[in-house]
C-alpha positions in Angstrom: -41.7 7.6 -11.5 -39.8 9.5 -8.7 -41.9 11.9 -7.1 -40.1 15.1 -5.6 -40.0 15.1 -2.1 -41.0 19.1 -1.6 -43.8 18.9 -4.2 -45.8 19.5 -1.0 -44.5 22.1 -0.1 -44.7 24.7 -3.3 -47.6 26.2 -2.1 -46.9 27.1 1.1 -47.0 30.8 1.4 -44.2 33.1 3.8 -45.7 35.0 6.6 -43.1 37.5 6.0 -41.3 39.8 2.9 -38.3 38.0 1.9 -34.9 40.0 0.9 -34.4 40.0 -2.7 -31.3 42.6 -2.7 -28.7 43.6 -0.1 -26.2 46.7 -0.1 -24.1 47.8 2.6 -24.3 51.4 3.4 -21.8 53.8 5.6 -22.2 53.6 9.2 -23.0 49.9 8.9 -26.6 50.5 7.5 -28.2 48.5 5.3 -30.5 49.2 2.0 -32.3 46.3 1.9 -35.3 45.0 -1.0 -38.1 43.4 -0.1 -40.3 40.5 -1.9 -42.7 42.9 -1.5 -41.6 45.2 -3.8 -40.3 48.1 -0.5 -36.9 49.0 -0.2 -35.7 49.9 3.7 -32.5 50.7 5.3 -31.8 48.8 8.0 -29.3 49.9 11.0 -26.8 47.1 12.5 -25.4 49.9 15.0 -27.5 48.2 17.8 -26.3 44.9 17.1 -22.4 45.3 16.5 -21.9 44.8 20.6 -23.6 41.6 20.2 -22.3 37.6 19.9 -21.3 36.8 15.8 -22.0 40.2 15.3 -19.5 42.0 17.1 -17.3 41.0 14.5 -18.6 43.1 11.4 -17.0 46.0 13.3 -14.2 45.5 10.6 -15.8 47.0 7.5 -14.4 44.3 5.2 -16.3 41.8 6.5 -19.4 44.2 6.8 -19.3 44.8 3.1 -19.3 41.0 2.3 -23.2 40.7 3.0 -25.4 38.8 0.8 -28.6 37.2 0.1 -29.3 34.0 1.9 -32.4 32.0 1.0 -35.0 34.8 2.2 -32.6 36.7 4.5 -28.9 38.1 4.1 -25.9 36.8 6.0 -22.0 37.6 5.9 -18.7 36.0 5.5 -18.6 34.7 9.0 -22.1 33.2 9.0 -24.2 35.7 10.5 -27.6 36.4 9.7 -30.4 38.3 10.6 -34.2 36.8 10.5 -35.7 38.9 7.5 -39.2 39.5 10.2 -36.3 41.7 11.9 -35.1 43.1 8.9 -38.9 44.1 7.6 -40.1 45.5 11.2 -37.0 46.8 12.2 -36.4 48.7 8.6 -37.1 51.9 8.0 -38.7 53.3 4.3 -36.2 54.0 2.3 -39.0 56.8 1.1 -38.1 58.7 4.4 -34.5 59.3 3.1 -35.3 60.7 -0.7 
């Protein structure tokens, strides 16, 4: 019998909420869901100056963000660790 090689590893536990759901807003914000059950909306102003990142300027590839394993990531490969996402998020509760 072949044994599966992760088998070890389906009990590990994240340290972190992972993103279940993705949307991009206006103003390059993003609603983001949470394993967790939360929903937050996350702002990539601060991080369109930087590296990979200062190319989802151009809203077409902003809107092609997705879920990625446990985090989201774009068209031209970037992503963002979901800890960031999670602390840096804001409750979507302060916007209703």
């Amino acid at each position: 019998m072949i044994s599966n090689r992760f088998e070890k590893y389906s009990n590990i536990k994240l340290n972190y909420p992972a993103v279940i759901a993705v949307s991009p807003l206006s103003n390059y914000h993003l609603r983001l869901e949470f394993s967790t059950g939360e929903t937050k909306r996350f702002d990539m102003n601060p991080f369109l100056g930087l590296g990979i990142f200062k190319e989802l300027i151009e809203n077409n590839l902003f809107q092609t963000v997705k879920v990625s394993f446990d985090t989201i990531c774009w068209a031209n490969d970037a992503d963002i660790d979901p800890e960031t996402l999670y602390e840096g998020g804001v409750s979507e509760n302060n916007f209703q």
